[in-house]
N, C-alpha and C positions, 0 to 999 in steps of 0.2 A: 549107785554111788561108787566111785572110783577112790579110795582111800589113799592109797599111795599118790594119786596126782590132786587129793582133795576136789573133785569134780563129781558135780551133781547134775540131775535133771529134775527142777520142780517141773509142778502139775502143769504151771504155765508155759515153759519151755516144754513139757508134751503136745500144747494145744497149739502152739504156734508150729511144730513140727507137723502135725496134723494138717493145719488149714497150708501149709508150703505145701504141703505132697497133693492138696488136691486141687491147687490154684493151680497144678504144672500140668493135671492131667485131661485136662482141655472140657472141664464142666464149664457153666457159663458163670460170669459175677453174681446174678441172680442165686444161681444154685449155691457157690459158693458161702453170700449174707446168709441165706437161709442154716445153709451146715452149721455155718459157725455161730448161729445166730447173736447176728450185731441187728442193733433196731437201727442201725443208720450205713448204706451202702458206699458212704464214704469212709468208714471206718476197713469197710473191706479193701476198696481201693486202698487206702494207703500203706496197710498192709499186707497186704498179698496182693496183689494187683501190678501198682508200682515199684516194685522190686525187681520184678522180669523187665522194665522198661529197657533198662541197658542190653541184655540178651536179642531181648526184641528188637533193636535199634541196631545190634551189632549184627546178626542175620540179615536185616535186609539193606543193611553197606556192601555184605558179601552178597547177595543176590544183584542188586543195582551194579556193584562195581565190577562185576564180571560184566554185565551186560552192557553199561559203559565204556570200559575198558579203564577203569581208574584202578587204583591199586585199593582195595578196599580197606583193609583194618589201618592203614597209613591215612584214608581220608576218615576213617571213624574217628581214630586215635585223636588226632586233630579237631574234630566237633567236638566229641565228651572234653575237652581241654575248655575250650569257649564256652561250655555250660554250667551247669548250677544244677544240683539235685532239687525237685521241689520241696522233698523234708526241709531240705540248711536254707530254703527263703521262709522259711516258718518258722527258725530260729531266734 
C-alpha cells in the first residue's frame, strides 16, 4: 500500500498481474486456462488473450508495411480509427 498516493493492490489486481505476465511469455491459451484456472476458455481470451490484439496487429503493420513499402503505423493508425474494440460491442 502506498499511503501518501492512497494506492493499493488487492489479491485480485495480483492475479490479474499474474495471468498478464504469463499471457506475454509465449505459453499457449491452453496453458494459460489451466494456470489461471477459469472452467471456460473464453473467459481467458477475453482477458488475457485479447488485450495484446492491438500489439499483435500493430507488429504485423510494421512487418507488412515495410514489405509493401506503405508507411506502416500511419496505415495502422488509420485501421484502429475504423474499428471497434470487441469488449465496447458487448457494451
Amino acid at each position: 500500500m502506498d499511503l501518501e498516493r492512497g494506492k493499493y493492490a488487492s489479491a485480485h489486481d495480483l492475479r490479474r498481474s499474474f495471468g498478464y505476465r504469463w499471457s506475454r511469455s509465449g505459453i499457449t491459451i491452453a496453458e494459460l486456462k489451466e494456470l489461471m484456472r477459469h472452467s471456460n476458455i473464453e473467459t481467458t481470451l477475453t482477458y488475457y488473450v485479447g488485450q495484446n490484439a492491438a500489439n499483435t496487429a500493430s507488429r504485423l503493420w510494421q512487418v507488412l508495411g515495410n514489405t509493401l513499402g506503405n508507411t506502416p503505423e500511419a496505415d495502422f493508425q488509420k485501421h484502429r480509427e475504423n474499428q471497434y474494440s470487441p469488449l465496447e460491442s458487448n457494451q
